[in-house]
C-alpha positions in Angstrom: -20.2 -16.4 24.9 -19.0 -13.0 24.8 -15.2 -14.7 23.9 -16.8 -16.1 20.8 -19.0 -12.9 19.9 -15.6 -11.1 19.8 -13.9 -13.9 17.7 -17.2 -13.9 15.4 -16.9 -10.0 15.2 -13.0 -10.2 14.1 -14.3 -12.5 11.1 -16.9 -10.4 10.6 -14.0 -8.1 10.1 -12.1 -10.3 7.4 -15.0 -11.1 5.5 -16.7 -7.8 5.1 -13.1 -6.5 3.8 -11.9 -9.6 1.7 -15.6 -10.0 0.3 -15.3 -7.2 -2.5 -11.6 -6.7 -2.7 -10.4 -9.2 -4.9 -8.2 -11.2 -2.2 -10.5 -14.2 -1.4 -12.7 -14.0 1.6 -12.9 -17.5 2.0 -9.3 -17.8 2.0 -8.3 -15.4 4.6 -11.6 -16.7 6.7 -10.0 -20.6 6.4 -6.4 -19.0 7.5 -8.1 -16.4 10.1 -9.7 -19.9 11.4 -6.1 -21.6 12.0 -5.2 -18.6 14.6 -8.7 -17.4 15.8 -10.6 -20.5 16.2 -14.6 -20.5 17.0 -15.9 -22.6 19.5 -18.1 -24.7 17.6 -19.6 -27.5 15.8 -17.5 -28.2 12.7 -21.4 -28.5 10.8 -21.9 -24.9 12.3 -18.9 -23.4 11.4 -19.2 -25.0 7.7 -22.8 -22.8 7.8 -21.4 -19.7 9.1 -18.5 -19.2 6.7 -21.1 -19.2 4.0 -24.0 -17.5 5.8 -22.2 -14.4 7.6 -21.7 -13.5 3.8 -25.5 -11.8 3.7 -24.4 -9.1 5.6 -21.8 -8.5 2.9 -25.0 -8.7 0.4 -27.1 -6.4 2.5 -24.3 -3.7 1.5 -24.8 -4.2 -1.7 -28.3 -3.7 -1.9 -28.1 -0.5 0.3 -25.5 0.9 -1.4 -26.8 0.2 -5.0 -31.0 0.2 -4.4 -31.8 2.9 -6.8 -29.9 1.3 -9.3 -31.2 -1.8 -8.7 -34.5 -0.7 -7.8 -36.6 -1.0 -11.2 -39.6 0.4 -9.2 -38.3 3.7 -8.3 -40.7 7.1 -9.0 -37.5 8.3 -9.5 -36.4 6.4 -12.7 -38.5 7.0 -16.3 -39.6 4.3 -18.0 -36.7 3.9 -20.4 -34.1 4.0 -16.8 -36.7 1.2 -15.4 -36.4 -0.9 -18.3 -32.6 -0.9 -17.8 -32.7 -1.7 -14.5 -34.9 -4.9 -15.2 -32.8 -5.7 -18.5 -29.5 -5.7 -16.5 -31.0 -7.8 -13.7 -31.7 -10.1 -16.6 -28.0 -10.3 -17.4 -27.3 -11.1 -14.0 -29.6 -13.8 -14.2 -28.0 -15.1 -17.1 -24.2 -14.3 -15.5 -25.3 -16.7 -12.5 -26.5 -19.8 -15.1 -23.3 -21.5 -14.8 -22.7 -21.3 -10.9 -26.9 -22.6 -10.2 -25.4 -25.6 -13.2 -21.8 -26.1 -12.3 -21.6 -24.4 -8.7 -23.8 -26.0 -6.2 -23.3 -29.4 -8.1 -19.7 -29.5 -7.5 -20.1 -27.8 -4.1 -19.1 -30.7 -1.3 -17.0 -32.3 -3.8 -14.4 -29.3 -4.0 -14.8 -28.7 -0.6 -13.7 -32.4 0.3 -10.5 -32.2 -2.0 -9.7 -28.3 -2.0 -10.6 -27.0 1.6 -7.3 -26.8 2.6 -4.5 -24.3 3.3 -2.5 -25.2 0.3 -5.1 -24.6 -1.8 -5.7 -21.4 -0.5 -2.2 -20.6 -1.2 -1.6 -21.8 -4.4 -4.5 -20.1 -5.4 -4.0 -16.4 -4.0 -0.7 -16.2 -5.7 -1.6 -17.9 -9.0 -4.1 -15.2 -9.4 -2.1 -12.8 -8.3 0.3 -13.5 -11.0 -2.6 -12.8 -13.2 -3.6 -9.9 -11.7 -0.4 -8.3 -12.7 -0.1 -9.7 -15.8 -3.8 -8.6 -17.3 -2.8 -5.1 -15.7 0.4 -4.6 -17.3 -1.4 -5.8 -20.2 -4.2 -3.0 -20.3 -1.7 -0.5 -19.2 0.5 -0.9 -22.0 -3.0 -1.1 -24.4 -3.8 2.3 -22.8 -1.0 3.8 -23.4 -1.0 2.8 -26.9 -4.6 4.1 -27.4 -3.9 7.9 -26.2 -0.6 7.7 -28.0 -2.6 7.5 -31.2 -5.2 10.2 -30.3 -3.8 14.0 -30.7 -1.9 15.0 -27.6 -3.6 18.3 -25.7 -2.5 21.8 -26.2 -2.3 24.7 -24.7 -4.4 26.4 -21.2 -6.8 24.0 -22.0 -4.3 20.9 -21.7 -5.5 19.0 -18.3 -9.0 19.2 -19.7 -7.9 17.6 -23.0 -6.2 15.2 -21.5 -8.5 13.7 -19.1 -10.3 13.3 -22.3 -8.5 11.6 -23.6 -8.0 9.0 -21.1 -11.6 8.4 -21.2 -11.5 8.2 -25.1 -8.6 6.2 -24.9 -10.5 3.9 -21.9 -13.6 3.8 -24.5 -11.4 1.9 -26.9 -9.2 -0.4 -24.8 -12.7 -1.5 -23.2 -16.0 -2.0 -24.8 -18.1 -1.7 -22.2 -17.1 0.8 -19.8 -20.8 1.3 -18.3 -22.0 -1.6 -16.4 -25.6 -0.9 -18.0 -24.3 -2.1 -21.5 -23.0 -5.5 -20.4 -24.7 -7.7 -22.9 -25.7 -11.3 -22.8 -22.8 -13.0 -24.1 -20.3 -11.2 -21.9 -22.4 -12.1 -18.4 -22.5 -15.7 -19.5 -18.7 -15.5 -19.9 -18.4 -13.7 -16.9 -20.7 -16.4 -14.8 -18.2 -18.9 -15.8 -15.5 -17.4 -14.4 -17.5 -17.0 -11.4 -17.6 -21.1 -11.4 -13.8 -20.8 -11.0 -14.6 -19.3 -7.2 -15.7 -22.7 -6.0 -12.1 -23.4 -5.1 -10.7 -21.3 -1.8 -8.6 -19.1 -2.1 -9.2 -18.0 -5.8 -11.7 -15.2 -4.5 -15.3 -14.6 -6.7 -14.8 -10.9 -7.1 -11.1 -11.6 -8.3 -12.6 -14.4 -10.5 -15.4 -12.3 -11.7 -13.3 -9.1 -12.4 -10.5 -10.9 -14.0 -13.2 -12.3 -16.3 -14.8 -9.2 -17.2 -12.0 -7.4 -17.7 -10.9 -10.4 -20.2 -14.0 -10.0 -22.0 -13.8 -6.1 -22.8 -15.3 -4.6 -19.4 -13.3 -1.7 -17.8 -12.4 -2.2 -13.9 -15.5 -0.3 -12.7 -17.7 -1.9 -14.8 -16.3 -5.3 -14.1 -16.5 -4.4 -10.5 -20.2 -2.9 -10.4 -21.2 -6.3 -12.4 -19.4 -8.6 -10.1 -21.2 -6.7 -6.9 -24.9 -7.6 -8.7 -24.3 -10.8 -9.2 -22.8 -11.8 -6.1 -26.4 -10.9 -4.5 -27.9 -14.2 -6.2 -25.2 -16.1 -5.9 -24.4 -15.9 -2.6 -27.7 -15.5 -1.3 -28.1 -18.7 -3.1 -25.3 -20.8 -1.6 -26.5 -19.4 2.1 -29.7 -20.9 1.7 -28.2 -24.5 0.1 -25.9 -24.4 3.5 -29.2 -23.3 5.8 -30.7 -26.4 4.2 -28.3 -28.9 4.1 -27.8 -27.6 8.1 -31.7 -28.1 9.1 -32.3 -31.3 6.9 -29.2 -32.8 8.9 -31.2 -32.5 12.5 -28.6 -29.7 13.7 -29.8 -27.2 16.3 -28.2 -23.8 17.1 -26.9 -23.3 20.6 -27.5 -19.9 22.3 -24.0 -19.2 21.7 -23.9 -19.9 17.7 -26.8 -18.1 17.0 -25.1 -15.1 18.7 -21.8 -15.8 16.8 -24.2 -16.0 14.0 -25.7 -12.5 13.9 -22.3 -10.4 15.0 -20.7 -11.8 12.1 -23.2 -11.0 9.9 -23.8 -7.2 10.9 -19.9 -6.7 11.8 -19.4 -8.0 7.9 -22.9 -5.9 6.2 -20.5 -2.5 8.1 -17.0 -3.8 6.7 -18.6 -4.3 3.4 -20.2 -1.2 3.2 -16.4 0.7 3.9 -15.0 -1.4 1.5 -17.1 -1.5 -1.2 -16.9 2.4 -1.0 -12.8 2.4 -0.9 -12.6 -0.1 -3.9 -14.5 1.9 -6.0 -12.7 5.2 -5.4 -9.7 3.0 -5.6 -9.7 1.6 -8.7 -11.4 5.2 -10.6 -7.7 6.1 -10.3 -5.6 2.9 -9.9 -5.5 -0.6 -10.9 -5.6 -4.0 -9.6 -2.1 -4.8 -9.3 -1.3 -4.2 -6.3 -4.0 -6.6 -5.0 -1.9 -9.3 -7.0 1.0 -8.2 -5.4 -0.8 -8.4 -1.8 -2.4 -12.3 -3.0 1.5 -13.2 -3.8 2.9 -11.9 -0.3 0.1 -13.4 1.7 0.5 -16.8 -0.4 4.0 -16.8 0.3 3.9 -16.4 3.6 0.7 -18.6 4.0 3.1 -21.7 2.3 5.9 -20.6 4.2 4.4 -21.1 7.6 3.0 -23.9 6.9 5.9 -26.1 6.2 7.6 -24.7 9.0 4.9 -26.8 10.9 5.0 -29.2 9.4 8.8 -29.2 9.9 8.3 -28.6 13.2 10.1 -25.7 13.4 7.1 -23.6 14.8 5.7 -23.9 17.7 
């Protein structure tokens, strides 16, 4: 048992880190799997790939419950009718993934739960990654090129104004508070795009908001709130389809169960804090960059087993 604990803890690990960042937690969980194997019931281990992803949820709730929190003393009346109005659009962002989502759910799993897949996938978006960043780089640059260029004592000031100005016109929404109904529809349908492994749901998510005129941190924020739905969602549709099939939990599963899940609510927490400190000052590339490498090498390995040529 304990053997398994520390195996459960390591995935715990992976998925509290590769949850938020924009790398596929899925993925890396299916290749972590290959090397680090559980000793359990393949019905189990189906349920806790899915399920140890509500400690990753907790995180977000912790970390964002006053701003989520349309009951707070704290807020007026106009803040708590923001609150509920943006947990409307999340509502609305997670309309395709409730329609399209769990419907295609075993289905992709049967034909797409494999390592190539995962591969493929991590460096196709990668590609995109750095693609859609050079792309808002170079529409940065032309935005604060046509704005007046800062002066005198007063120049660093000015021109971390004009970043923001120039941020304010690359990107319509660059408050996560002002994404509208159209844009989290959009945005939910990009989410549909996580079904496959290895394409990641923040990475899906971002890339899609970011496509439809968010800025990185707003694009970020949103994909946080409406991972809690989602994947609170798809935990429960595992639970069930886990109970309804007769399964029982052995001591040992139900404490490779919970380590996971608190080992990933801690990860999530650190990394959810890192990416957004990370990207107030940087941009996603080098997370496509990392997806490429990993995909490589992922592809890479794998023929040389097949080959033989491992051992």
């Amino acid at each position: 048992m304990i053997i398994e604990a520390l195996k459960s803890f390591l995935l715990g690990i992976v998925e509290g880190i590769t949850e938020w960042l924009p790398i596929s937690s899925t993925g890396h969980m299916i290749l972590v799997d290959e090397f680090v194997k559980l000793q359990v019931s393949d019905e189990f281990l189906a349920l806790f790939l899915v399920v140890i992803q509500l400690g990753a949820i907790m995180a977000v709730l912790i970390l964002y419950f006053h701003k989520l929190n349309p009951f707070s003393p704290r807020k007026t009346s106009v803040e708590k009718k923001s609150t509920w109005r943006l947990w409307g659009m999340v509502v609305i962002g997670c309309i395709p993934a409730a329609i399209f989502g769990f419907a295609l759910d075993d289905w992709v799993n049967e034909h797409f739960y494999n390592k190539v897949t995962v591969a493929a996938m991590l460096i196709l978006y990668g590609i995109i990654f750095i693609v859609l960043e050079r792309r808002n780089r170079r529409r940065l640059r032309d935005a604060e090129a046509s704005l007046e260029a800062p002066r005198g004592r007063h120049a660093r000031v000015a021109a971390s104004s004009i970043a923001e100005q120039a941020e304010a016109q690359v990107f319509k929404i660059t408050d996560v508070d002002d994404v509208d109904w159209k844009t989290a529809l959009k945005i939910g349908f990009f989410q549909v795009l996580a079904i496959v492994p290895g394409t990641s749901r923040s990475g899906a998510t971002i890339i899609g908001g970011m496509l439809c005129g968010c800025s990185r941190t707003a694009a970020a924020e949103f994909t946080f709130f409406l991972a809690i739905p989602v994947m609170f969602g798809w935990g429960v549709v595992k639970a069930i389809k886990f109970v309804a099939a007769g399964i029982a939990m052995t001591s040992t599963e139900i404490v490779v169960l919970v380590v996971g899940i608190v080992t990933a609510f801690v990860m999530s927490v650190i990394a959810i804090k890192f990416l957004m400190g990370y990207i107030k000052k940087n941009d996603f590339t080098v997370f496509g960059w990392y997806r490429i490498v990993v995909g490589v090498l992922v592809l890479g390995y794998f023929v040389f087993e097949s080959m033989g040529m491992l051992p």
